[in-house]
C-alpha positions as CSV (number, residue, x, y, z in Angstrom):
1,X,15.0,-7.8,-13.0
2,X,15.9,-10.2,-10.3
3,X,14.1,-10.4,-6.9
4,X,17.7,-9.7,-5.5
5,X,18.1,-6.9,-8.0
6,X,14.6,-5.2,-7.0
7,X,15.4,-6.0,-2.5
8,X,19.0,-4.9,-3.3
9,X,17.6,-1.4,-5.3
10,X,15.1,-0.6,-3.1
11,X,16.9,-1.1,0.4
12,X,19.6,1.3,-1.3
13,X,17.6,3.7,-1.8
14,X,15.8,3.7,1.2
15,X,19.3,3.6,3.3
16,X,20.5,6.5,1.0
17,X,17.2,8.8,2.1
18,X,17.3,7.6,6.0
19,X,20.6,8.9,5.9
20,X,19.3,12.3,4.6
21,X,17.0,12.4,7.0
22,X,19.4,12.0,9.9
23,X,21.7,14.8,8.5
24,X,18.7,17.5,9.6
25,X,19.8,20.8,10.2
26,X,19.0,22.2,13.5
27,X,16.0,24.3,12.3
28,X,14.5,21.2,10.6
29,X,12.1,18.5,12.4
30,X,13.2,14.6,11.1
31,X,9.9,12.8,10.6
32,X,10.2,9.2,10.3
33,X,8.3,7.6,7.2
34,X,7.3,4.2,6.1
35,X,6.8,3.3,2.8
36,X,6.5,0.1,0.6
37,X,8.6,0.0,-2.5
38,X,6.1,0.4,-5.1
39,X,4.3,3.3,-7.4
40,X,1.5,3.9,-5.0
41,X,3.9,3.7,-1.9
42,X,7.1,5.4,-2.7
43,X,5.9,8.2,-5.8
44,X,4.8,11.1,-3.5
45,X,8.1,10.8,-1.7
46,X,10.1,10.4,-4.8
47,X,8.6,13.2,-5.7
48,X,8.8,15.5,-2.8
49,X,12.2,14.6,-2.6
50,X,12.9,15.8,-5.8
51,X,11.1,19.0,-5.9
52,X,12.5,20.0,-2.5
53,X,8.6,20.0,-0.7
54,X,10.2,18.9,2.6
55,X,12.3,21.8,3.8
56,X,10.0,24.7,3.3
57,X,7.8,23.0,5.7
58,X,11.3,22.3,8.6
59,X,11.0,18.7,7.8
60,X,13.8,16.2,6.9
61,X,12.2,13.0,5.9
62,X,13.8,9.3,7.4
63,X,12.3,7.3,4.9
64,X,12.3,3.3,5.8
65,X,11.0,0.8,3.5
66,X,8.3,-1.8,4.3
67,X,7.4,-5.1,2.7
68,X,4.1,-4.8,3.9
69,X,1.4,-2.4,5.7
70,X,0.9,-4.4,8.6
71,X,4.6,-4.1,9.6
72,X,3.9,-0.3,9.8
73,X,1.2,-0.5,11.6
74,X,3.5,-2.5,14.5
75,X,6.4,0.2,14.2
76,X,3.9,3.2,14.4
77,X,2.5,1.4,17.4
78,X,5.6,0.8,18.9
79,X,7.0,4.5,18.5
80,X,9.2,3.7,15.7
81,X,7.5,5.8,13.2
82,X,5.5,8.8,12.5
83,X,3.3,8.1,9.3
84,X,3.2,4.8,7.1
85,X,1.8,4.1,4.1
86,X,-0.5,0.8,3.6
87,X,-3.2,-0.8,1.0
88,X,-6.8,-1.3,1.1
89,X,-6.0,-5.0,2.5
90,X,-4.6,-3.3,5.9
91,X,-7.5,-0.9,6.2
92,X,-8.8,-3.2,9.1
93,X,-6.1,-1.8,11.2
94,X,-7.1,1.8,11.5
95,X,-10.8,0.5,11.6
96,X,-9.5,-1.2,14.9
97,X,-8.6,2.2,16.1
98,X,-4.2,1.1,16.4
99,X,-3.9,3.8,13.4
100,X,-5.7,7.3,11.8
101,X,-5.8,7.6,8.2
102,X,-4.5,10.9,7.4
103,X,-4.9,10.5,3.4
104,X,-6.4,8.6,0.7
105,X,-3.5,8.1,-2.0
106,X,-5.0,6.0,-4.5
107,X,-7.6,3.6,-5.4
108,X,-5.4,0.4,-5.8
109,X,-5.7,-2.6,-8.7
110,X,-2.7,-4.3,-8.2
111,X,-3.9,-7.5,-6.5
112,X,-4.0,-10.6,-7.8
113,X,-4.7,-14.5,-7.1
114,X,-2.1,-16.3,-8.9
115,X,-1.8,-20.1,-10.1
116,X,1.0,-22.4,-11.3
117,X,-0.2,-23.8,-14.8
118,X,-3.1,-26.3,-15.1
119,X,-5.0,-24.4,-12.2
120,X,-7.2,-22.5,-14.3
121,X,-10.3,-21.5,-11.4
122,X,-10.9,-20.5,-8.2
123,X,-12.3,-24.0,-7.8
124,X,-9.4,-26.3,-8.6
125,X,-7.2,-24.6,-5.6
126,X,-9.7,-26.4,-3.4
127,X,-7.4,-28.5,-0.9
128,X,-3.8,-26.8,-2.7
129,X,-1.7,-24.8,-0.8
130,X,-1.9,-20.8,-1.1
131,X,0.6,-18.7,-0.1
132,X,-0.7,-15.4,1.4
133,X,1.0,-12.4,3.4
134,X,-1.6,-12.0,6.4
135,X,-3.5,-9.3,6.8
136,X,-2.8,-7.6,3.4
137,X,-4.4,-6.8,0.3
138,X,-3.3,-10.2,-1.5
139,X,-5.6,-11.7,2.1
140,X,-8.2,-9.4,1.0
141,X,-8.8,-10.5,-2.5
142,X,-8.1,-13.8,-2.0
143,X,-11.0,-13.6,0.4
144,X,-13.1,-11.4,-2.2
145,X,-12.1,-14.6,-5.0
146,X,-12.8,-17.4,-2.9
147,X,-16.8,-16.1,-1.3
148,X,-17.4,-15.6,-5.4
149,X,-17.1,-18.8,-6.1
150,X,-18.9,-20.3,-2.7
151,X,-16.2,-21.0,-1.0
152,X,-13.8,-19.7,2.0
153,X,-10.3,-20.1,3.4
154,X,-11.1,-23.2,5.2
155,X,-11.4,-25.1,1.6
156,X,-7.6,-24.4,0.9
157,X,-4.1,-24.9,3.0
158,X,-3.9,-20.8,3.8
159,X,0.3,-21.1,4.3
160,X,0.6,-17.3,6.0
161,X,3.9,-15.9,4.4
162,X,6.2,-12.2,4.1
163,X,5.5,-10.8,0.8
164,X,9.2,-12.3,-0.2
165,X,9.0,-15.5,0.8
166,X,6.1,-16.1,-1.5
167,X,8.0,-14.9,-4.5
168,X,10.5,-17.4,-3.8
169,X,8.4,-20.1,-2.9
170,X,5.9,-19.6,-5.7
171,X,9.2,-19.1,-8.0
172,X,10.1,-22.6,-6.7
173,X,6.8,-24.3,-7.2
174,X,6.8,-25.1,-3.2
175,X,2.5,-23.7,-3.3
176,X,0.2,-24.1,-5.8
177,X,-0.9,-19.9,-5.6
178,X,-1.0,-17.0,-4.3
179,X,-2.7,-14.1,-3.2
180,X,0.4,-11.1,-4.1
181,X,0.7,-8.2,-5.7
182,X,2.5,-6.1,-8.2
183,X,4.8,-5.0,-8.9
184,X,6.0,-8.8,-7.3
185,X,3.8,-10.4,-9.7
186,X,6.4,-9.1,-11.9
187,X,9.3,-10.8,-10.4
188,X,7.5,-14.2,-10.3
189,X,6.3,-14.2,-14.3
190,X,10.2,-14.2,-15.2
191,X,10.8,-17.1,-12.9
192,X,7.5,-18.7,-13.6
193,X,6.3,-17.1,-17.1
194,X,3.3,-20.1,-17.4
195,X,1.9,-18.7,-14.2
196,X,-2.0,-18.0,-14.7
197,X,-4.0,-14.9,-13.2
198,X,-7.6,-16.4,-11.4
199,X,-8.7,-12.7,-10.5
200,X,-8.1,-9.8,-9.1
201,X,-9.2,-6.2,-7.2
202,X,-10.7,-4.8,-10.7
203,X,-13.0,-7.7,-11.3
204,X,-14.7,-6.8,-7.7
205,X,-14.7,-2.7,-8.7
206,X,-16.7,-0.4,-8.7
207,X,-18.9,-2.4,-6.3
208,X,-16.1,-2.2,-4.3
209,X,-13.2,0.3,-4.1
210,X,-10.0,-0.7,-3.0
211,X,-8.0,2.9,-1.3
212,X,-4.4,2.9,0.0
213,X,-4.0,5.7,2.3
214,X,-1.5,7.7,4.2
215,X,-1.9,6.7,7.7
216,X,-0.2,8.4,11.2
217,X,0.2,7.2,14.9
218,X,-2.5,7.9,16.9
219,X,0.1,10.1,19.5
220,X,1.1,12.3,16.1
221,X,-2.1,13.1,15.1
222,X,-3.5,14.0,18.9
223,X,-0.1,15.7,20.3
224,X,1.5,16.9,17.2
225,X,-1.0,18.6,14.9
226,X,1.2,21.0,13.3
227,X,3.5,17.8,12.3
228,X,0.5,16.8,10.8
229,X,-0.3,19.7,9.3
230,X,2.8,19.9,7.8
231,X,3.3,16.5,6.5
232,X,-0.3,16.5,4.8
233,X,1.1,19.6,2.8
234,X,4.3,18.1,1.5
235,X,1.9,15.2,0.2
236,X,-0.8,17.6,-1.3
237,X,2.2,19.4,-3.4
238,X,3.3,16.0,-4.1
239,X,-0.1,14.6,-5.6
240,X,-0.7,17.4,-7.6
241,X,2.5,16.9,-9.7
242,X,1.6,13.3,-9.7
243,X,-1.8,14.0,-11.2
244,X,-0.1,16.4,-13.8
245,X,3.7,15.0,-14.6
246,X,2.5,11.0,-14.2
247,X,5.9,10.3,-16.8
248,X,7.7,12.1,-14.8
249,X,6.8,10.7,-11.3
250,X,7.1,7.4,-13.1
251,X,10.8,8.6,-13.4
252,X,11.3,9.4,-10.3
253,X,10.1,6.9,-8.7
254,X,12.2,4.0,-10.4
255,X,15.1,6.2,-9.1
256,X,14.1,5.8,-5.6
257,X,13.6,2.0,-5.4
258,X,16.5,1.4,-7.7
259,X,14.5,-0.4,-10.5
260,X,13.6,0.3,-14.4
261,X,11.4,2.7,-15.4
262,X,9.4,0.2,-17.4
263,X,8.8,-1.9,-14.3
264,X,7.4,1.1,-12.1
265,X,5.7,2.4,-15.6
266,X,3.4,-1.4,-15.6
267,X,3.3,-1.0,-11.8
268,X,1.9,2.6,-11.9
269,X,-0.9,1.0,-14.5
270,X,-2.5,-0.9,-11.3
271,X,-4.1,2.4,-9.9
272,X,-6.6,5.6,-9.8
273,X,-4.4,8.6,-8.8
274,X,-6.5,12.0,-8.1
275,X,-5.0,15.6,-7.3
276,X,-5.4,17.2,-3.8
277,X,-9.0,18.9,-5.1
278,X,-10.5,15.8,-6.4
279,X,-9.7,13.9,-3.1
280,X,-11.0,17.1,-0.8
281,X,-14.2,17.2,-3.3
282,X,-14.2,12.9,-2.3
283,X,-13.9,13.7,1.2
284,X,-16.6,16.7,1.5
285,X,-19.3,14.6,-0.2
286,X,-19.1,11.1,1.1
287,X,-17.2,9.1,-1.6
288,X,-14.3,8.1,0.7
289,X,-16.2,7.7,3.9
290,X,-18.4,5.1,1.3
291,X,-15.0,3.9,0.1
292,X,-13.9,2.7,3.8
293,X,-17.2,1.9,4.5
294,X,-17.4,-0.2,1.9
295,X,-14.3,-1.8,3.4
296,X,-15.1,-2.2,7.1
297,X,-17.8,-4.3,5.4
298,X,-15.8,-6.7,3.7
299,X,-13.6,-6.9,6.7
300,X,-17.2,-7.8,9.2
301,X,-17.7,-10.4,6.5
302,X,-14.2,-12.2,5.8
303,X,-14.8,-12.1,10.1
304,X,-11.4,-9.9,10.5
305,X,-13.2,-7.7,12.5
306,X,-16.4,-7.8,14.8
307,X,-17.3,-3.9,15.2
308,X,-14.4,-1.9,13.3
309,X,-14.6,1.8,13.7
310,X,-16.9,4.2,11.5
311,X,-14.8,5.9,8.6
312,X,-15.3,9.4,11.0
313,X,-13.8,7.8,13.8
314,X,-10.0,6.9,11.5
315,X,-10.1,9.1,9.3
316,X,-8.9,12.7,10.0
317,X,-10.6,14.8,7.7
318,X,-10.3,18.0,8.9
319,X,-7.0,17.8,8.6
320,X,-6.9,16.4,5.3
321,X,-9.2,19.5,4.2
322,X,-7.6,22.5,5.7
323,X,-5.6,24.4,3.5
């Protein structure tokens, strides 16, 4: 699969259910979602989609695809969407109090450092140039890789690129690595198959825990509780045939972003997916406030942020609980 195979896929997809979403019938409420086009991002749509969660709630879904969390962020600040979806890398945002987590989704492997052959450590890219979407995941465990081998971003050229443009410039040989992601990773082995793999979120687990999560504008969340409400339930339904049918929302998901289901299959592999009851029984007893803890920690050190918010402060969780 081509890069302009997987863009081309996945922005059909994503036109097809925008346009669903603007058909809404007059008793239905059209709730703008983001999304990135990947397992953890786009299965609990693909799936609610499919099993028809959306209208016994009034909701018509506008789904709009993403490249990245950050982006979401912007839109939801800008009153462009309702609820996003980002990684663990883009967890500094609601820790700055622009977004509220609404739902953990997943604990997230997918992140790499990569290397053009005859780098073969996190030592020799000392001085090469590393492509790396700001503010992301790929930021965050290129961070992790470099302070575990002594060093920091000042000891390479940091080039700040879209998610895209270091596929193609990797793909071209214009840096030397990467900090990216699957299911991109992909994409760049079949242009560069001697590419090398220098670490990655699972070396630095369980010491720490990397969560994607469901997040909302602040406005929603405050103003429109019952839209909350109603959209947490949709994505309850929606993990709990995740965490029973993974084949299935495998399927389903490689038929909303246009791609094979191999490719979403080895891109569903990068994750920990739990059922609504495992996540409440996470919630109640302090796992995920020690998951985002954990983070706001790593962001204080990498210096992204100064004072970020406690977990109780972003995260809604008595929303998330209530039946």
């Amino acid at each position: 699969m081509t890069r302009r195979q997987f863009v081309a896929g996945t922005s059909l997809a994503a036109a097809g259910l925008a346009f669903g979403g603007g058909g809404a019938r007059a008793d239905q409420q059209t709730v703008r979602i983001g999304y990135i086009a990947d397992f953890n991002g786009g299965s609990l749509y693909a799936i609610a989609e499919d099993q028809g969660y959306w209208e016994p709630e009034g909701l018509a879904p506008d789904l709009k695809v993403f490249t990245n969390g950050p982006l979401q962020i912007q839109a939801l600040g800008a009153g462009s969407l309702d609820f996003g979806y980002i990684g663990p890398g883009a967890l500094w945002l609601p820790a700055s109090g622009k977004t509220k987590v609404v739902a953990i989704n997943s604990i997230g492997f997918a992140d790499r450092v990569i290397a053009q052959d005859g780098i073969n450590s996190m030592e020799d890219l000392k001085g090469k140039k590393v492509g790396v979407p700001e503010g992301t995941s790929g930021d965050m465990v290129l961070r992790l890789a470099l302070q575990k081998a002594g060093m920091t971003v000042d000891d390479i050229q940091q080039i700040k690129m879209d998610p895209s443009t270091v596929v193609a410039a990797f793909s071209s040989k214009q840096i030397d690595a990467a900090g990216i992601w699957y299911p991109l990773i992909g994409i760049i082995k079949k242009n560069v198959p001697d590419m090398k793999e220098l670490a990655g979120s699972k070396d630095f687990y369980p010491e720490h825990s990397f969560p994607t999560a469901m997040v909302a504008r602040n406005e929603v969340v405050t103003e429109q509780p019952e839209l909350t409400a109603k959209y947490l339930r949709v994505l309850k339904k929606a993990m709990d045939f995740r965490a029973r049918n993974m084949e299935k929302s495998i399927e389903l998901t490689a038929t909303l972003l246009g791609v094979s289901v191999d490719a979403v299959k080895a891109d569903a592999a990068n994750g920990q997916y739990f059922s609504t009851a495992e996540l409440v029984g996470f919630t109640r007893d302090g796992t995920v406030d020690k998951w985002l803890s954990g983070m706001n920690e790593l962001f204080t050190s990498f210096g992204k942020l100064d004072k970020p918010l406690p977990p109780k402060e972003f995260y809604t969780v008595d929303l998330f609980i209530a039946d």
